[in-house]
Structure formats: C-alpha cells, structure tokens
C-alpha positions in Angstrom: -1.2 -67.9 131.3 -3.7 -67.5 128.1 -2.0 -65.4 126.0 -5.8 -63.9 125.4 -5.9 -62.8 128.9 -2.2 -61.3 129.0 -2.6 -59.7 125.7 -5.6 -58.0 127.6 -3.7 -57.3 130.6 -0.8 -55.8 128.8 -3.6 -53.8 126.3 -4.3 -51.8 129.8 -0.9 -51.3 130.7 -0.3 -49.7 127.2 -4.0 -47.8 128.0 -2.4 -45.9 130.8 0.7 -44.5 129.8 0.1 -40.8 129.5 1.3 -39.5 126.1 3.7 -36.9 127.8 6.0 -39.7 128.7 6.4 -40.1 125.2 7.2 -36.4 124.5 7.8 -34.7 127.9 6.6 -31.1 128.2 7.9 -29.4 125.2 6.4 -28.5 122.1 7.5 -29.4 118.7 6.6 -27.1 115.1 8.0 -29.8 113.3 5.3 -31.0 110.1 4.0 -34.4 109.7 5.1 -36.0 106.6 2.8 -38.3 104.0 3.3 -42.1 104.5 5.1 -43.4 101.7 4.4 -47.1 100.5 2.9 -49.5 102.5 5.3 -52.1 101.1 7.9 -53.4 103.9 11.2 -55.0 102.2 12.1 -57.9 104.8 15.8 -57.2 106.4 17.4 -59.9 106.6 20.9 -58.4 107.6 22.5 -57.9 110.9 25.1 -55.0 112.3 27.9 -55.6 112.2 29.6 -56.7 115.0 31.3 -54.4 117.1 32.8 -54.1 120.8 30.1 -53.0 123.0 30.8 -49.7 124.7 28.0 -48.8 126.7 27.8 -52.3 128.7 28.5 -49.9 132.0 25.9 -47.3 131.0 23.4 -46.7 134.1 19.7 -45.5 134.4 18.1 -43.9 137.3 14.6 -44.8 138.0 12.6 -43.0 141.1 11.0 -45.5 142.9 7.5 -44.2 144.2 7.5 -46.8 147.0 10.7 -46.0 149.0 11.2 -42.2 147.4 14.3 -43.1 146.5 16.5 -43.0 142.9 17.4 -46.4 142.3 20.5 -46.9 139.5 20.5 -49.8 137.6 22.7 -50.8 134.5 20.8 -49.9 131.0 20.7 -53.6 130.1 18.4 -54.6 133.1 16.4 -51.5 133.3 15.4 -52.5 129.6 15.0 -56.2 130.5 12.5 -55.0 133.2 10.6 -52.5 131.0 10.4 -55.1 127.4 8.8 -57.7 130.6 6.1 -54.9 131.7 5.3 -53.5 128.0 5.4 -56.6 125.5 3.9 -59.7 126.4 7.0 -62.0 126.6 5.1 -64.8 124.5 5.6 -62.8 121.5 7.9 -63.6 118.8 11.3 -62.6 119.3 11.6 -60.1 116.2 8.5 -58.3 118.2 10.8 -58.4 121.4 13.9 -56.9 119.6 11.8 -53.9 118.3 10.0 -53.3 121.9 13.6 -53.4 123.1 14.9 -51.0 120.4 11.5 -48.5 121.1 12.5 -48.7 124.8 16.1 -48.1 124.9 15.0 -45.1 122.7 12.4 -43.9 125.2 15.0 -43.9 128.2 17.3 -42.0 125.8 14.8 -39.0 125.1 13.7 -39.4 129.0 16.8 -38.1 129.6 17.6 -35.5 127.5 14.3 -34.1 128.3 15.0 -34.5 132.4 18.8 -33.1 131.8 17.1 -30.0 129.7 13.8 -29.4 131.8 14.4 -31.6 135.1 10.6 -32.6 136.9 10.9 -31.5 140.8 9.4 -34.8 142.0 11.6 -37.1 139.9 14.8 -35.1 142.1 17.0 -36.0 139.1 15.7 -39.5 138.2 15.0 -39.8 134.0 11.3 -41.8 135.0 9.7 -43.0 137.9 8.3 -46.8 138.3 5.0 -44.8 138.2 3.4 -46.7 135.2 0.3 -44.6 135.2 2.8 -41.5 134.0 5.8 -43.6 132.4 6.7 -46.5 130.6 5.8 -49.5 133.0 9.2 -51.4 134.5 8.9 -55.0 136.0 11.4 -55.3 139.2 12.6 -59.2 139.1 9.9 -59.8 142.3 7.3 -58.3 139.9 8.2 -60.2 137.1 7.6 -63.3 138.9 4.2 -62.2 140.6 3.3 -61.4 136.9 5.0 -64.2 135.0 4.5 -67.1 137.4 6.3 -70.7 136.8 7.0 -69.2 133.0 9.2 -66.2 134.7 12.9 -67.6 134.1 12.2 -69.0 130.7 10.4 -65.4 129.6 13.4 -63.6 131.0 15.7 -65.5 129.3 13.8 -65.0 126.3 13.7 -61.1 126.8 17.3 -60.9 127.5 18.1 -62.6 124.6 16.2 -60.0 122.7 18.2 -56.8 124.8 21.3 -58.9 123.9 20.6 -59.1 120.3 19.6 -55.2 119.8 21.7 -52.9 122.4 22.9 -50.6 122.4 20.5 -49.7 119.0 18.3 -46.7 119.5 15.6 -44.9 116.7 17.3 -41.2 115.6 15.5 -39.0 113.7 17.9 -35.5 112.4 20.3 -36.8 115.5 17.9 -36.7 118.1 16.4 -39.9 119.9 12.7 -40.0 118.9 9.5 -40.0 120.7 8.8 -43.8 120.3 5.2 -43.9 121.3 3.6 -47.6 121.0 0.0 -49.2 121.8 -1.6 -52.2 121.9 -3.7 -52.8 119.0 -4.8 -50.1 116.2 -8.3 -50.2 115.1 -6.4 -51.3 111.2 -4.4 -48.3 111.0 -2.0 -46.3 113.3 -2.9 -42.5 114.4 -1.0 -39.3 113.2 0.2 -38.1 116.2 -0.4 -34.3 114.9 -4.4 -35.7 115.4 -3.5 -36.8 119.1 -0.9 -34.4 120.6 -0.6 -30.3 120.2 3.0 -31.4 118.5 3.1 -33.3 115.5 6.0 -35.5 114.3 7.6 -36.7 110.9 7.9 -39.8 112.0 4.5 -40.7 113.2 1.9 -40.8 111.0 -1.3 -42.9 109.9 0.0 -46.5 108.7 -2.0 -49.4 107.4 -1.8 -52.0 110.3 -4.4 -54.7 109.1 -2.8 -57.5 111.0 -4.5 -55.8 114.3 -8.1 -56.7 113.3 -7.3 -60.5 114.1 -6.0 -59.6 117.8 -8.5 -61.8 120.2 -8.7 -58.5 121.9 -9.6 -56.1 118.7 -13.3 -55.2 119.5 -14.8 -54.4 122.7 -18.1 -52.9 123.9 -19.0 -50.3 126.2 -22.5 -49.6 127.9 -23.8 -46.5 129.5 -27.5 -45.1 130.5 -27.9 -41.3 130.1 -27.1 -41.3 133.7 -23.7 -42.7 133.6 -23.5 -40.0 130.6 -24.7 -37.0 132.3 -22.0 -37.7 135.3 -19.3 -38.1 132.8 -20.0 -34.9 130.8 -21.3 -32.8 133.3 -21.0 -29.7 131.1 -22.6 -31.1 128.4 -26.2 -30.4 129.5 -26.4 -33.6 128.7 -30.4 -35.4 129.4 -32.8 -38.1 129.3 -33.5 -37.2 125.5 -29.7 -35.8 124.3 -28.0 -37.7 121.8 -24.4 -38.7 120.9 -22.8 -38.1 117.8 -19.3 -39.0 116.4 -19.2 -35.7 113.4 -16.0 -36.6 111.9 -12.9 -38.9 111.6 -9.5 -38.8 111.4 -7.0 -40.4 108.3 -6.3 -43.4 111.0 -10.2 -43.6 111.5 -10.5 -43.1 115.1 -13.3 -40.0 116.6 -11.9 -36.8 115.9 -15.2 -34.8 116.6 -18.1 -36.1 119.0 -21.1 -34.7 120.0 -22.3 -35.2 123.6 -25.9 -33.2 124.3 -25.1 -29.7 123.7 -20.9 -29.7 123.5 -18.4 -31.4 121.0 -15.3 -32.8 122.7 -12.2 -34.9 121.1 -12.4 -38.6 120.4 -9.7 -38.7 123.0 -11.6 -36.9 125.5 -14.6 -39.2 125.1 -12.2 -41.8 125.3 -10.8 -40.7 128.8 -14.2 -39.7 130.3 -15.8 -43.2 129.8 -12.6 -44.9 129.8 -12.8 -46.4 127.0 -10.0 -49.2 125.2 -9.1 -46.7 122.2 -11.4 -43.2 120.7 -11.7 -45.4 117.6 -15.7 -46.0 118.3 -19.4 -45.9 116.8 -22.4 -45.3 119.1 -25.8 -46.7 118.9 -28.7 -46.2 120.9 -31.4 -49.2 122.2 -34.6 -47.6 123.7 -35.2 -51.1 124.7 -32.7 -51.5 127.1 -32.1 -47.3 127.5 -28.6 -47.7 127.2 -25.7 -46.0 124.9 -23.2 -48.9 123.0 -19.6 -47.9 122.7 -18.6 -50.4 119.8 -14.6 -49.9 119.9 -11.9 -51.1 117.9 -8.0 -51.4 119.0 -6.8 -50.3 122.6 -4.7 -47.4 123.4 -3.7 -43.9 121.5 -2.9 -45.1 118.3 0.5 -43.7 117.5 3.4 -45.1 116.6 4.1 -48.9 116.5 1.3 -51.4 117.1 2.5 -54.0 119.4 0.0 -56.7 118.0 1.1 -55.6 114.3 4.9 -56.1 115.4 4.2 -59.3 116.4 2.1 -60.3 113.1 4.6 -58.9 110.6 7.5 -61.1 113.1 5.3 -63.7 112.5 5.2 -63.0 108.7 9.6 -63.2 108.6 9.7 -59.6 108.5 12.6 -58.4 111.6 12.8 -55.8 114.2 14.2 -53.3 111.5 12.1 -53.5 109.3 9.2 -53.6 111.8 10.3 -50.5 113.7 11.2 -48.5 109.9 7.8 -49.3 109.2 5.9 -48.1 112.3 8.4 -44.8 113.0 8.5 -43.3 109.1 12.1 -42.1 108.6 13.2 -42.6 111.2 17.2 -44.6 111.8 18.3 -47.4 113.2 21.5 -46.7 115.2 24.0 -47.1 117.8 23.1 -44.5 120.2 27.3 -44.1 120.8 27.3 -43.5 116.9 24.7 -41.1 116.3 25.4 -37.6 115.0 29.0 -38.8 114.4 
C-alpha cells in the first residue's frame, strides 16, 4: 500500500483514541515542567543483556465482539497493538519506541483497572474497542489490513517487541501516561492545555520534522448551515463570525469564538471533526463557506509518530526518541522499577 494512504489511515486511528485511555479517570495535581534543550544526544548503547523474566506475563483484552476476556501473552498483545498504531513501514528505531510507549500503556491500563476497575470491561485492562482504547490488530486483521506485505511487516514488528521488552517509560516509579499522535502541527501540546490533569513529562516540544509529513495540512469546509447544526448553542447565523482569540505554547486553538459562545480548540475540533485544533479560519463570500486550514492530526501530546520516524531516520534510537518526546521520563525494565 502507499505509505501516503496508510500514514492517513493510521492518522485517523490515532484521531480516535479518547484521551482517558491515556490517563483513565483519575485526576493528577502534579505541575508541568519547562522543556529543557531541544538538543537530542544520539544513544547509541544497548541494555545490557539479561534473562528475560516476564516472557510468561499475560494481558487480558475484552473483546466487544464475542463479550468475552480474551488472555494473551504480553509479547503478542504488543505485536498486535505496534501493527494497529504505527504504520509497519516505518523505520525500526520508530517501531522500538511505539513498542516501548505501548508496553507502557498496558502497564498503566492496569494499574488503573486493578485500583478503579470499569464495570463493562468485567476485569479486562482494555477492550479491542479502538474508539475508547489503544487500537489492537488480531492476526486475521492484520492481514485484512496489511495484505501480501502482512508476514514480512510482522516479522518486522516482532523484531522491534523482541529488541525492546520487557522496557517500559517510569516516571517517580509509576508507568506513565504515554499519550502519542500522528503528526504535530511543528510542536507537541502540553498536556496541562488538553486534559484537566497536567503532567511533568508532557510538555510543548519542538517537532519540526512533522511539517514534511505528506499528510501535514488539511482543509475543512463548512456553510453557516453546517455551523449552526454543529454549535447549536452558539446562536450561531447567516452573518456570525468565527474567531480563533488565542493560542497555546504548542500553537494549536486554545480560545475560539463561534457566533455568540467561546469554546476550546479541542471542542471545535470534535464538533466539526477536524484532523487536529491546530487551525486558522477564513471566510469566502464567494463561495459562502467557512475554511478550516489545519495542521498535524490528533491531540498533540506526547510523542509524534511522524517525528519518531524522522529523528529514526536522522540515526537517532528509540531512547533517545522516547526521552525526547516524554521529558524525564526513564527507560526501564518494568520487573526493575522502584527496585
């Protein structure tokens, strides 16, 4: 397939992903920190090797089609979700990193279930429900996806899993909330602009690579119609404007103006579903429609799967890729941490 066209596919998957799988349902006081330099040294270093002790360690998934908890070893669960998150085609620094970002989401999906369980999931950590968690390929839809190309890209992924497991991101002992997207719109969102709880770890980045993704701009058209229907308590009419007031450090729409009522960047975004809130609007009386001019696809926070795959593409390795998008955030063996 055209790695244009999956790059666009997967840019929806990422769209999707509600950002409470990321966090669950807590709340968090902790305080974002500054970014320090945006220089990245390249790692060139493995871990050392060491006897792998969590070879036997099992996930449970609820699958929404039979309502059933499916248990699977760690090692293919991650296989399945690297496949459904990352297009395969990417470099396999890019692939180590998605793996690592995984492992650490399945971690903090369970400590979350195990300390404030979700009735529907009856005990799972996720469901294969990709519109509310990280998306999971089964092997069958791997090879509906993947096509002719599906054992080679497996291969490929597995070698990545191989390469990085049982390696998690820990931040004060505690598996972090390793959010990802698609493209930024040149730099990554604080997530304190995005969620009610901010974290140390995620904050606004410079990700210039992202602005030569095929897939970087978009453009969305709307009459006031299409407008009205979307902000129907906006008092939104044929003569109302739209306004973006202000901007957050990652330059996406913190403050919008829609007729008579100022919503979030991200709530524009969702209403008029949108790639990313990173947008300008312009108005043609010509053709009596609004322009969404957008940059980037999906929330913003954390690491940019295009800019992972640039800076792989530069020499730089999963490390340093994933120390550069999660800020303070270590690298460990999840059997190791806290010890």
């Amino acid at each position: 397939k055209d790695l244009f066209k999956i790059v666009l596919i997967f840019a929806a998957f990422v769209f999707v992903i509600p950002l409470v799988g990321f966090v669950g349902r807590e709340k968090s006081a902790a305080s974002p920190v500054q970014a320090t330099s945006e220089t990245v040294q390249t790692s060139i270093s493995e871990p050392e090797a060491e006897e792998n002790t969590s070879s036997d360690e099992i996930f449970t998934v609820f699958d929404i089609t039979s309502g059933k908890v499916m248990e699977m070893p760690m090692k293919d669960y991650l296989v399945g979700a690297v496949m459904a998150e990352m297009p395969a085609a990417y470099e396999p620094e890019a692939l180590k990193a998605q793996a690592v970002a995984a492992y650490t989401y399945a971690l903090r999906r369970e400590k979350l279930e195990s300390e404030n369980p979700t009735p529907e999931l009856i005990g799972a950590a996720i469901s294969n429900d990709s519109t509310k968690f990280q998306a999971f390929f089964t092997p069958e839809q791997g090879k509906a996806f993947y096509g002719t190309a599906y054992d080679e890209y497996r291969q490929k992924i597995e070698s990545a899993v191989d390469a990085v497991y049982p390696e998690a991101l820990f931040y004060e002992d505690e598996p972090i909330a390793a959010a990802f997207h698609s493209i930024s719109c040149g730099k990554t969102e604080d997530s304190a602009e995005v969620w009610e709880a901010s974290f140390p770890y995620l904050v606004s980045v410079n990700s210039e690579w992202d602005e030569e993704a095929p897939t970087f701009y978009s453009e969305n058209k709307f009459t006031a119609d299409e407008i009205k229907a979307a902000f129907s308590d906006s008092g939104f009419g044929k003569s109302s404007t739209i306004s973006v007031d202000s901007l957050t450090s990652g330059g996406y729409a913190k403050r919008v103006t829609v007729g008579d009522k100022t919503y979030s960047g991200q709530e524009v975004r969702t209403a008029l579903g949108l790639r990313s809130s990173s947008f300008t609007v312009s108005y043609s009386d010509t053709d009596k429609v609004f322009t969404f001019s957008v940059k980037g696809s999906g929330h913003g926070v954390g690491m940019s799967q295009y800019g992972a795959n640039a800076m792989a593409k530069l020499g730089f390795d999963y490390r340093a890729i994933l120390q550069y998008y999660y800020r303070g955030a270590g690298i460990e063996k999840a059997s190791q941490a806290g010890a």
